[in-house]
N, C-alpha and C positions, 0 to 999 in steps of 0.2 A: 608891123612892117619894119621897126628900126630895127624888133627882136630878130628879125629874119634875115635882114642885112648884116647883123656882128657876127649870126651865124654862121652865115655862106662866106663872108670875110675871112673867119677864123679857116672854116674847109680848106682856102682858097691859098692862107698863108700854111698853114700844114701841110697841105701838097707841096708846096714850094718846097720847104723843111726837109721835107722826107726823102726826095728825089728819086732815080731811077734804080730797076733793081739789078743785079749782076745779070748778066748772060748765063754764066757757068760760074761750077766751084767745084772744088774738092777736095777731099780732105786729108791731112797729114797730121793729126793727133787727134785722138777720139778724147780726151777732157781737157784741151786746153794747152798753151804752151807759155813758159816763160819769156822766151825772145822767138823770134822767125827775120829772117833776112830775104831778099829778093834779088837776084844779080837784076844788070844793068837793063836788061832790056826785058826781064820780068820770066825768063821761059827757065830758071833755076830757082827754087825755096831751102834756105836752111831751117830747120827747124830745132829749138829746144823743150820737145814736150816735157810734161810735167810728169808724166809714169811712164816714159819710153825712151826719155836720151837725147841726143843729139842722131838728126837724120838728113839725107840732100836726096834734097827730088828733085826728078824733072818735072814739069810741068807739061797737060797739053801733048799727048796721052800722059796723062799722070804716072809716075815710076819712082820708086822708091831706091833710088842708088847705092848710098852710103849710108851701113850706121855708124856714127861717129860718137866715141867714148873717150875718154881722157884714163880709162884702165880698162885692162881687158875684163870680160864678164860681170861686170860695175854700170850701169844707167848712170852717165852723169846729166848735175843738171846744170845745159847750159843756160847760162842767163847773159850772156853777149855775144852776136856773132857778126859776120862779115863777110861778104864775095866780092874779091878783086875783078875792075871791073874787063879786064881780057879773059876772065869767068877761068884761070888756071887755077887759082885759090882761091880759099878759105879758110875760117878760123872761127873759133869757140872759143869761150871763155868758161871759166868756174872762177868766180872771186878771183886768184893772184895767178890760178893757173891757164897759160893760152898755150893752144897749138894749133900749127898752121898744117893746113891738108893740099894735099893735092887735090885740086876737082876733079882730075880727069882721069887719075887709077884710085881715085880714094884712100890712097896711104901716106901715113902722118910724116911731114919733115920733122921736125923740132916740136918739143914742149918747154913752153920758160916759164918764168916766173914774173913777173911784175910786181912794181914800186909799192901797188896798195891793189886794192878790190877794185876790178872793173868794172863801172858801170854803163860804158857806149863803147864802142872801136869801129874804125874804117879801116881796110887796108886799101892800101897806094893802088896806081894802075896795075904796077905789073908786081906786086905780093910782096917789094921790099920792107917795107915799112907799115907798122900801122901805128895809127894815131888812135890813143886810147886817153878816154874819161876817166878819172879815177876817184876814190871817196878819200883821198887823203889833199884836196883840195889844190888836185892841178892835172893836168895833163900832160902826156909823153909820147913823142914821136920814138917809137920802139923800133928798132933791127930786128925782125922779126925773122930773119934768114939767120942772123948772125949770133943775136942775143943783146942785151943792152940799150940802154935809152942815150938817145943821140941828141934830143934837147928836153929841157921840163920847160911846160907852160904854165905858170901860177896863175890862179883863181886865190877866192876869200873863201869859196864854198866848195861841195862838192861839184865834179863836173856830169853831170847828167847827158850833155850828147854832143855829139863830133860829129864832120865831115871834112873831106879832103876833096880839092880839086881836080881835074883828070889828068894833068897836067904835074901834080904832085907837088907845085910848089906852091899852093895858098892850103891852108888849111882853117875853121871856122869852131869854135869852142862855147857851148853855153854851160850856166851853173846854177845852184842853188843860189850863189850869190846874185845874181839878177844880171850878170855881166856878161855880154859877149862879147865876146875878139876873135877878130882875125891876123892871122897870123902867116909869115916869112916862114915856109918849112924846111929855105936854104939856111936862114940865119938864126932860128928859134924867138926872133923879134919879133913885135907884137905892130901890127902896121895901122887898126885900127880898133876902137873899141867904144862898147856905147852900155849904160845900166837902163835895163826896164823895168817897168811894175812891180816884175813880182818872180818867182823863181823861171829859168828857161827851160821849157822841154823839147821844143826841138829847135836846131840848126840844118839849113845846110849852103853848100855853092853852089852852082854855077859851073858849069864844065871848064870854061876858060876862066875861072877865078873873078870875073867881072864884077857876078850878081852873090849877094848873099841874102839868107834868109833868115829872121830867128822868130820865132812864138815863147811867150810867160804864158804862165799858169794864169788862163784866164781873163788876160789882158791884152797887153801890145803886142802885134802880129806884123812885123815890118820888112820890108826888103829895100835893101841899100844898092847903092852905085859903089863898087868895090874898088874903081880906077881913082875915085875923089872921097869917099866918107859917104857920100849926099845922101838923106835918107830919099827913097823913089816914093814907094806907095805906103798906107794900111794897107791890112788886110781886114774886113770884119772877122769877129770870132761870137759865133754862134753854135748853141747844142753843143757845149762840152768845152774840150782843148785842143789845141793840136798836139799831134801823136807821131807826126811824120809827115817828110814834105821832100821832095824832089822837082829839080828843074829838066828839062830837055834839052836834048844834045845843042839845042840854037839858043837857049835859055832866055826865047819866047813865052815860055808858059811853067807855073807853078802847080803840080798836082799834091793837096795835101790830105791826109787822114787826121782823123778827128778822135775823140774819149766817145765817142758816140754812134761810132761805125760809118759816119758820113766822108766820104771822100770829095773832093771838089778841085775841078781843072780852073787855072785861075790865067786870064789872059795879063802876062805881065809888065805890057805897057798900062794899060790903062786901068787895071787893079778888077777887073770887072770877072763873076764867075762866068767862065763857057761852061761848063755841065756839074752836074750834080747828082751823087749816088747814094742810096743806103744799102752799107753791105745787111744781108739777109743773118738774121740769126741761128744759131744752132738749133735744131727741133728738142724741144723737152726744157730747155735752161730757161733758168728762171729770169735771169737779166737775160735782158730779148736785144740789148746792145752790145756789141764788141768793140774794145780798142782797135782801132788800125794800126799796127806795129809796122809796116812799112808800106810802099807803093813804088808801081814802074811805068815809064811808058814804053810800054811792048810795041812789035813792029807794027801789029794793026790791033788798037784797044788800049786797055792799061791794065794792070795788075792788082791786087791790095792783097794782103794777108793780114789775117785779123788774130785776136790773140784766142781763138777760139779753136785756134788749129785749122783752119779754112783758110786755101788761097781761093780768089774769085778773078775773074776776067770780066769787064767792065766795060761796052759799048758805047 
């Protein structure tokens, strides 16, 4: 009897774990991608496949719009990209080289260069600026209309990921070195800052700059009160790490992705999950889990895209 009870327990908490499956999905890299981005309300995917380049889809009839290359007749490989959120731009990365696109004819403004290898960017609301991670152990609010970096943010470590407010004047930096800060994107001043566990993988804000988020490798999963310091909630961190996390336009609610394919709605007064999904894996691959490389909350549903080249729509 006890042996039957740990059993049905364990089923009981597995179910829990596993959570719900996507509605839809489909696909935009047949082996996989380095980066994928989501505009704001999830119904655009950038993609940097691994043997196909940089591409922009629609989503929902699925369409393949733009292939985006940094040379002609060259697949590059993007490994950072970005959709500003009035969905007019976007932007790739290759290590020091960025270029920003038009979304809406698909043709390149500018290609610059950057201070060091990219490793995260946001661009601004409306495509001026993007705030970019870098491995030379700081970040840079970059003119990316113009050319040039307009403030550097110092780290101890590499900066592994960014966000920017909607509003364009907070922006939010994690690192290798376990540091987060937020930051004045009028005055490149650091407004507040806090060291976790263990390295940061994701960040983000808050539309009005209010709420911040940050998750370590495995550890501390926090959201702060952005008007005063004050830490709000945990988060627990279960099956994996976070991998990506977004609030909503009223920044009510946290939806984050996981190292494990799990995405989860998070009610952000009271820290508690509203739903729980496992995105589905790719048929044949041997790892049966996907990172979540980004997430949206769409007008009816949410979004994820997984690093498996699959974006999914989530009920």
């Amino acid at each position: 009897m006890k042996l039957f009870f740990i059993l049905f327990l364990f089923q009981i908490l597995l179910g829990c774990s596993s959570g719900s499956s996507p509605t839809a999905q489909w696909e935009m890299a047949v082996q996989g991608v380095y980066s994928a981005c989501l505009s704001s309300s999830g119904d655009r995917v950038l993609v940097g496949s691994i043997h196909h380049g940089g591409s922009y889809w629609q989503v929902d009839p699925v369409e393949r719009l733009f292939d985006w290359n940094h040379k002609t007749d060259t697949k590059t490989g993007v490994l950072s990209c970005a959709i500003s959120n009035n969905n007019q731009y976007a932007s790739t990365a290759e290590h020091r080289k960025i270029v920003l696109w038009n979304a809406k004819t698909g043709e390149a403004f500018w290609l610059w260069e950057a201070p060091a290898n990219i490793e995260s960017m946001k661009l601004t609301q409306d495509g001026s600026f993007a705030l970019l991670g870098m491995d030379n152990y700081e970040a840079a609010l970059f003119d990316i209309q113009n050319g040039g970096v307009k403030f550097r943010l110092p780290h101890e470590g590499v900066v592994q990921t960014v966000d920017v407010s909607l509003n364009s004047k907070w922006g939010i930096t994690g690192g290798d070195d376990s540091w987060v800060k937020v930051w004045d994107l009028s005055t490149g001043k650091s407004s507040f800052s806090w060291q976790l566990e263990n390295q940061i993988k994701v960040v983000a804000i808050s539309q009005d700059g209010s709420l911040g988020f940050a998750a370590s490798h495995r550890e501390d999963s926090i959201i702060w009160d952005l008007t005063n310091g004050q830490e709000l909630l945990k988060l627990a961190q279960n099956n994996g790490f976070y991998t990506s996390a977004r609030f909503n336009p009223e920044g009510t609610e946290l939806l984050t992705g996981n190292s494990s394919g799990h995405v989860i709605l998070w009610d952000v007064k009271v820290g508690q999950i509203i739903k729980r999904w496992q995105l589905s894996p790719r048929s044949g691959w041997v790892n049966k889990k996907t990172q979540v490389l980004d997430v949206a909350f769409a007008p009816t549903g949410y979004k994820a895209v997984g690093a498996n080249g699959i974006t999914y729509e989530l009920n």
